[in-house]
C-alpha positions, -999 to 999 in steps of 0.1 A, spaced: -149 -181 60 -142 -208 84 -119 -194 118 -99 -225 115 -88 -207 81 -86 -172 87 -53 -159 76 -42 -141 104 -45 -171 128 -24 -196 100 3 -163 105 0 -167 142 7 -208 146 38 -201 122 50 -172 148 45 -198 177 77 -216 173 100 -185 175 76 -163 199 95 -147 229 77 -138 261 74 -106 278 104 -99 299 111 -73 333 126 -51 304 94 -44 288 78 -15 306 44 -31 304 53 -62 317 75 -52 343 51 -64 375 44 -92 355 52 -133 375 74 -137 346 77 -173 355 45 -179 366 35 -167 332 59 -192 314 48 -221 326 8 -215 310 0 -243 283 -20 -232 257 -35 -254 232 -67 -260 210 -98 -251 226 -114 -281 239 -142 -282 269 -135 -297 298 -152 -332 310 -173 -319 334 -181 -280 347 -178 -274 382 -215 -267 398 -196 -241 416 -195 -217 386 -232 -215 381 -232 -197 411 -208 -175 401 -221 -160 371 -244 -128 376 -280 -129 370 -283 -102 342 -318 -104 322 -312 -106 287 -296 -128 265 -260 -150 275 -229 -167 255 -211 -189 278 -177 -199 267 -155 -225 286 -122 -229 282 -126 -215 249 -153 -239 241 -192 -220 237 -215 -238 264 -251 -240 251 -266 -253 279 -255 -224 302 -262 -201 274 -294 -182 270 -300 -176 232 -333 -187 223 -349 -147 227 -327 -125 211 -337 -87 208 -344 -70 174 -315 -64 155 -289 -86 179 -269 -114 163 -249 -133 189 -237 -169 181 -204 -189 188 -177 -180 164 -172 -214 151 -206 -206 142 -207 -179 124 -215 -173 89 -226 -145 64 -207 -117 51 -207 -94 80 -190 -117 103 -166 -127 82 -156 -88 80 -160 -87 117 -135 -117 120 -112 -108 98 -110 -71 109 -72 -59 114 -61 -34 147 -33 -15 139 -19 -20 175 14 -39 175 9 -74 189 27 -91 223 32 -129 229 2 -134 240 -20 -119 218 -2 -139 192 -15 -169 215 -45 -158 212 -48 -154 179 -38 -190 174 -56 -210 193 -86 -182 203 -106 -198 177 -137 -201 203 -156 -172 216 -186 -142 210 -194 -128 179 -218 -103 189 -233 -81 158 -256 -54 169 -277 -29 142 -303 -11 166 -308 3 206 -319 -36 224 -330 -24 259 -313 -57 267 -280 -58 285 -259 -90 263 -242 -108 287 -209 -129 279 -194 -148 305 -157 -172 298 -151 -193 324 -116 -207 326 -114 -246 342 -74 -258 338 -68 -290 332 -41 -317 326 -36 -312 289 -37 -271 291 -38 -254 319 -47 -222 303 -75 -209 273 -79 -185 251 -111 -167 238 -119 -143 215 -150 -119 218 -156 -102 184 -180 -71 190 -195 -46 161 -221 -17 164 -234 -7 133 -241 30 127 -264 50 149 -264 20 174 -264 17 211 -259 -13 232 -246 -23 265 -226 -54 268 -213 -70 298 -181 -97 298 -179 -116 330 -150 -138 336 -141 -161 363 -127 -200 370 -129 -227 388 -107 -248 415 -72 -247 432 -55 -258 396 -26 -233 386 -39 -220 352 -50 -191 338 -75 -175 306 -66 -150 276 -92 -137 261 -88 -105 234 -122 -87 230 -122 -65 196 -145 -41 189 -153 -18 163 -186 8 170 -190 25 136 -207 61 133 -223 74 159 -228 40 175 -226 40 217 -212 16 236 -209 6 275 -185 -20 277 -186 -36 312 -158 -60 323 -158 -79 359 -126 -99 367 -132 -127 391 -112 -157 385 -97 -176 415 -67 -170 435 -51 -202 419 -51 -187 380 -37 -162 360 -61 -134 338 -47 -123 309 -72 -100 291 -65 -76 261 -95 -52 247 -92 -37 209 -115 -9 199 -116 12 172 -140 41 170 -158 61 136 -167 97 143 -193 109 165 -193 73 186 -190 69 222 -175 42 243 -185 39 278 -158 16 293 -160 -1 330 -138 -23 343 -136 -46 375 -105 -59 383 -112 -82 412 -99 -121 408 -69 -140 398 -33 -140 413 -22 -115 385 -48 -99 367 -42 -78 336 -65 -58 310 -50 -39 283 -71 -14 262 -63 1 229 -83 23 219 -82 42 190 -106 73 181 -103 73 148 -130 94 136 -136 131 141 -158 141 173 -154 100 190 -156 103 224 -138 73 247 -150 72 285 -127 45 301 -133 44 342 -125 14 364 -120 -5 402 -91 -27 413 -95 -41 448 -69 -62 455 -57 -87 485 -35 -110 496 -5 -114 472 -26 -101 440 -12 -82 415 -40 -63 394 -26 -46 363 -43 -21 343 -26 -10 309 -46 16 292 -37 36 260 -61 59 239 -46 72 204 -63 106 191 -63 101 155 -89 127 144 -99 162 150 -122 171 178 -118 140 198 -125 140 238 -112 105 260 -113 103 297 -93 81 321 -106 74 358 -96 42 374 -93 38 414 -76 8 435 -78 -1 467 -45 -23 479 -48 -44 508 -21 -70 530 9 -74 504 -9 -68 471 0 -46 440 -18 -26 416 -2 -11 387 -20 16 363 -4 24 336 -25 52 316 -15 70 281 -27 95 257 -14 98 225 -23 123 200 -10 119 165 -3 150 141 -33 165 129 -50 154 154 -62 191 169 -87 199 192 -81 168 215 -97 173 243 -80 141 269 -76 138 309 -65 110 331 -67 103 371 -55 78 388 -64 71 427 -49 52 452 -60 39 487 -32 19 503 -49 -3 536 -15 -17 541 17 -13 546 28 -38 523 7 -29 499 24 -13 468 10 11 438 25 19 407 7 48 392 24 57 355 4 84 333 20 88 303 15 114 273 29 119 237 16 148 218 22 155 184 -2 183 175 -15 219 186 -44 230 199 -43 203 225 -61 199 261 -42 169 280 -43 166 316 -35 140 344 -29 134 377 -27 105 409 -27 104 438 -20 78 467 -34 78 501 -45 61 531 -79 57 552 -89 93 563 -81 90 603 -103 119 610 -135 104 593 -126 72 613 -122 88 645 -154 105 644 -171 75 630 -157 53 661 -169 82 686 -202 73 669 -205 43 680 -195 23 646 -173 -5 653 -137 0 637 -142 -27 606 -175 -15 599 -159 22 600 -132 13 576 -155 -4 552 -177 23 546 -149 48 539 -135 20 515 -170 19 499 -172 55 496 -137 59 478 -152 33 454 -189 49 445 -173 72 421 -170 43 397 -199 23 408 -222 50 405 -214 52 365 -230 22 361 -266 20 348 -272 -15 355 -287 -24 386 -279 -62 385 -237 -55 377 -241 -30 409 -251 -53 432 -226 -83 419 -198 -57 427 -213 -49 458 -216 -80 472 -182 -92 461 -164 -65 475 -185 -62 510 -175 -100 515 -138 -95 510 -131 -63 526 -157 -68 559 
């Protein structure tokens, strides 16, 4: 099945000419640059003349195998698919063939749809399909680089990603830009880990100050599966992930942690919802931001449990450190419970630098910056430390100890 065929995206151009944008009204969307976000062109995928050297430098050196899509567009030479571990299929989706992927790319989430994952679904007919059925010691290393342009300033890219049962894999989706050029990216990740497969989904955010991240990540889990989710939300002028997860399967488990660090006049906008559709199912929420000058974060975290659905076991945390008094949080947990025999907890919090610990730091001889830095890089081990991958550590590391020194 060809994707320029594929039913659901012949739906989606149809829907284009009577699609409305997100509004203020639409609790989601309400820190949105509503304007901002209507002037984004989207358009067929086409690669751009010539790629910037500056985003070579950009994207982390992971061992293992890469997929690098550009503007929608897969970029062999940047790619790195001539080893690929036992059991790992991971080709361009216009390239894709076989049985399997055509299940994979025709695969239907039950989540309702905004504008611009109908945008997507039109013109995302570029991107990942990454099939795994095994444990590769590998990490598998996607990286979308958005570089606007004069026809469309914005892309859109799908990332298609299926565990087979009893697999484990850990998968890493970089995505950052190039140049001063108002633009922006969407890309919808969808992925589907069937029995007892593991997963540790790892996404850093870097685009530049001059573009707009739109991302949206669909997962549906069989029982007994795990999903290990980390994300970086660091880039862009308004930078937004959305995950819908949906633990469909008795016993899944759904670990979902992540970092905004924001500065400037960023907005960084985290939307998370998990559904508990199956007995026995466990979920945790952990994200933490740190707001500097006059940017925003906004975390909006819910738990829903269906009927039936007994034995959920779910929690959510949400933490706050505010360098600024412009700086603004908007910290929204949210829970809808429709069965008994339920564990649901959550909680936030918003704070400031500890004077104290930079007091006695000072008296120590530390120079004030360097004092505040470390505190700020303390706050934030409690999501770096989750990571197993020495190479995504130290890309975070560096990026945040140049922009908050």
């Amino acid at each position: 099945m060809s994707v320029a065929i594929l039913p659901s995206r012949t739906v989606a151009l149809e829907q284009l000419g009577s699609l409305s944008l997100p509004t203020r009204r639409d609790e989601a969307w309400r820190y949105a640059p509503h304007k901002a976000l209507g002037q984004l062109t989207f358009g067929p995928a086409t690669a751009p003349d010539v790629v910037p050297a500056v985003v070579d430098g950009q994207i982390p050196h992971i061992d293992g195998p890469r997929l690098v899509i550009v503007n929608g567009v897969v970029d062999r030479e940047r790619s790195k698919l001539d080893v690929m571990p036992a059991g790992v299929e991971l080709v361009s989706i216009e390239g894709a063939s076989g049985d399997r992927a055509a299940r994979a790319l025709g695969r239907e989430h039950e989540e309702p749809e905004d504008a611009f994952s109908i945008i997507n679904r039109a013109y995302g007919t570029g991107g990942a399909l990454l099939l795994i059925d095994g444990r590769p010691d590998e990490v598998i290393h996607i990286v979308d680089v958005a570089v606007p342009d004069g026809a469309h300033n914005a892309s859109a890219s799908r990332v298609v990603i299926e565990l087979a049962a009893g697999s484990s894999a850990t998968v890493v989706e970089t995505r950052i830009g190039s140049g001063d050029t108002f633009g922006g990216s969407n890309v919808r990740s969808e992925v589907s880990l069937a029995t007892d497969a593991s997963l540790e989904h790892i996404i850093l955010q870097d685009l530049p100050a001059s573009q707009i991240h739109l991302g949206r990540v669909d997962v549906v889990q069989a029982a007994g599966s795990t999903l290990r989710a980390r994300l970086f939300n660091l880039g862009s002028d308004y930078g937004r992930v959305a995950y819908h997860v949906l633990l469909a399967g008795e016993g899944a488990h759904a670990d979902l942690s992540g970092l905004y660090f924001g500065s400037g006049r960023q907005t960084l906008d985290q939307q998370i919802t998990v559904v508990h559709a199956a007995k026995d199912c466990t979920s945790r929420q952990s994200y933490r931001g740190v707001l500097d000058d006059a940017s925003t974060g906004v975390w909006n975290g819910g738990v829903a449990v269906r009927a039936g659905a007994d034995g959920t076991d779910s929690e959510q945390s949400n933490d706050n450190l505010l360098l600024s008094r412009q700086a603004e949080v908007n910290s929204m947990p949210r829970l809808e419970i429709l069965a008994d025999e339920v564990s649901c907890r959550h909680g936030a919090t918003v704070g400031q630098l500890d004077e104290a610990a930079l007091y006695y730091m000072r008296s120590r001889g530390i120079p004030a910056a360097e004092a505040s830095r470390l505190l700020v890089h303390g706050f934030a081990d409690q999501v770096m430390d989750t990571l197993e991958s020495e190479a995504v550590r130290s890309w975070i590391t560096e990026r945040l100890g140049r922009d908050d020194a």
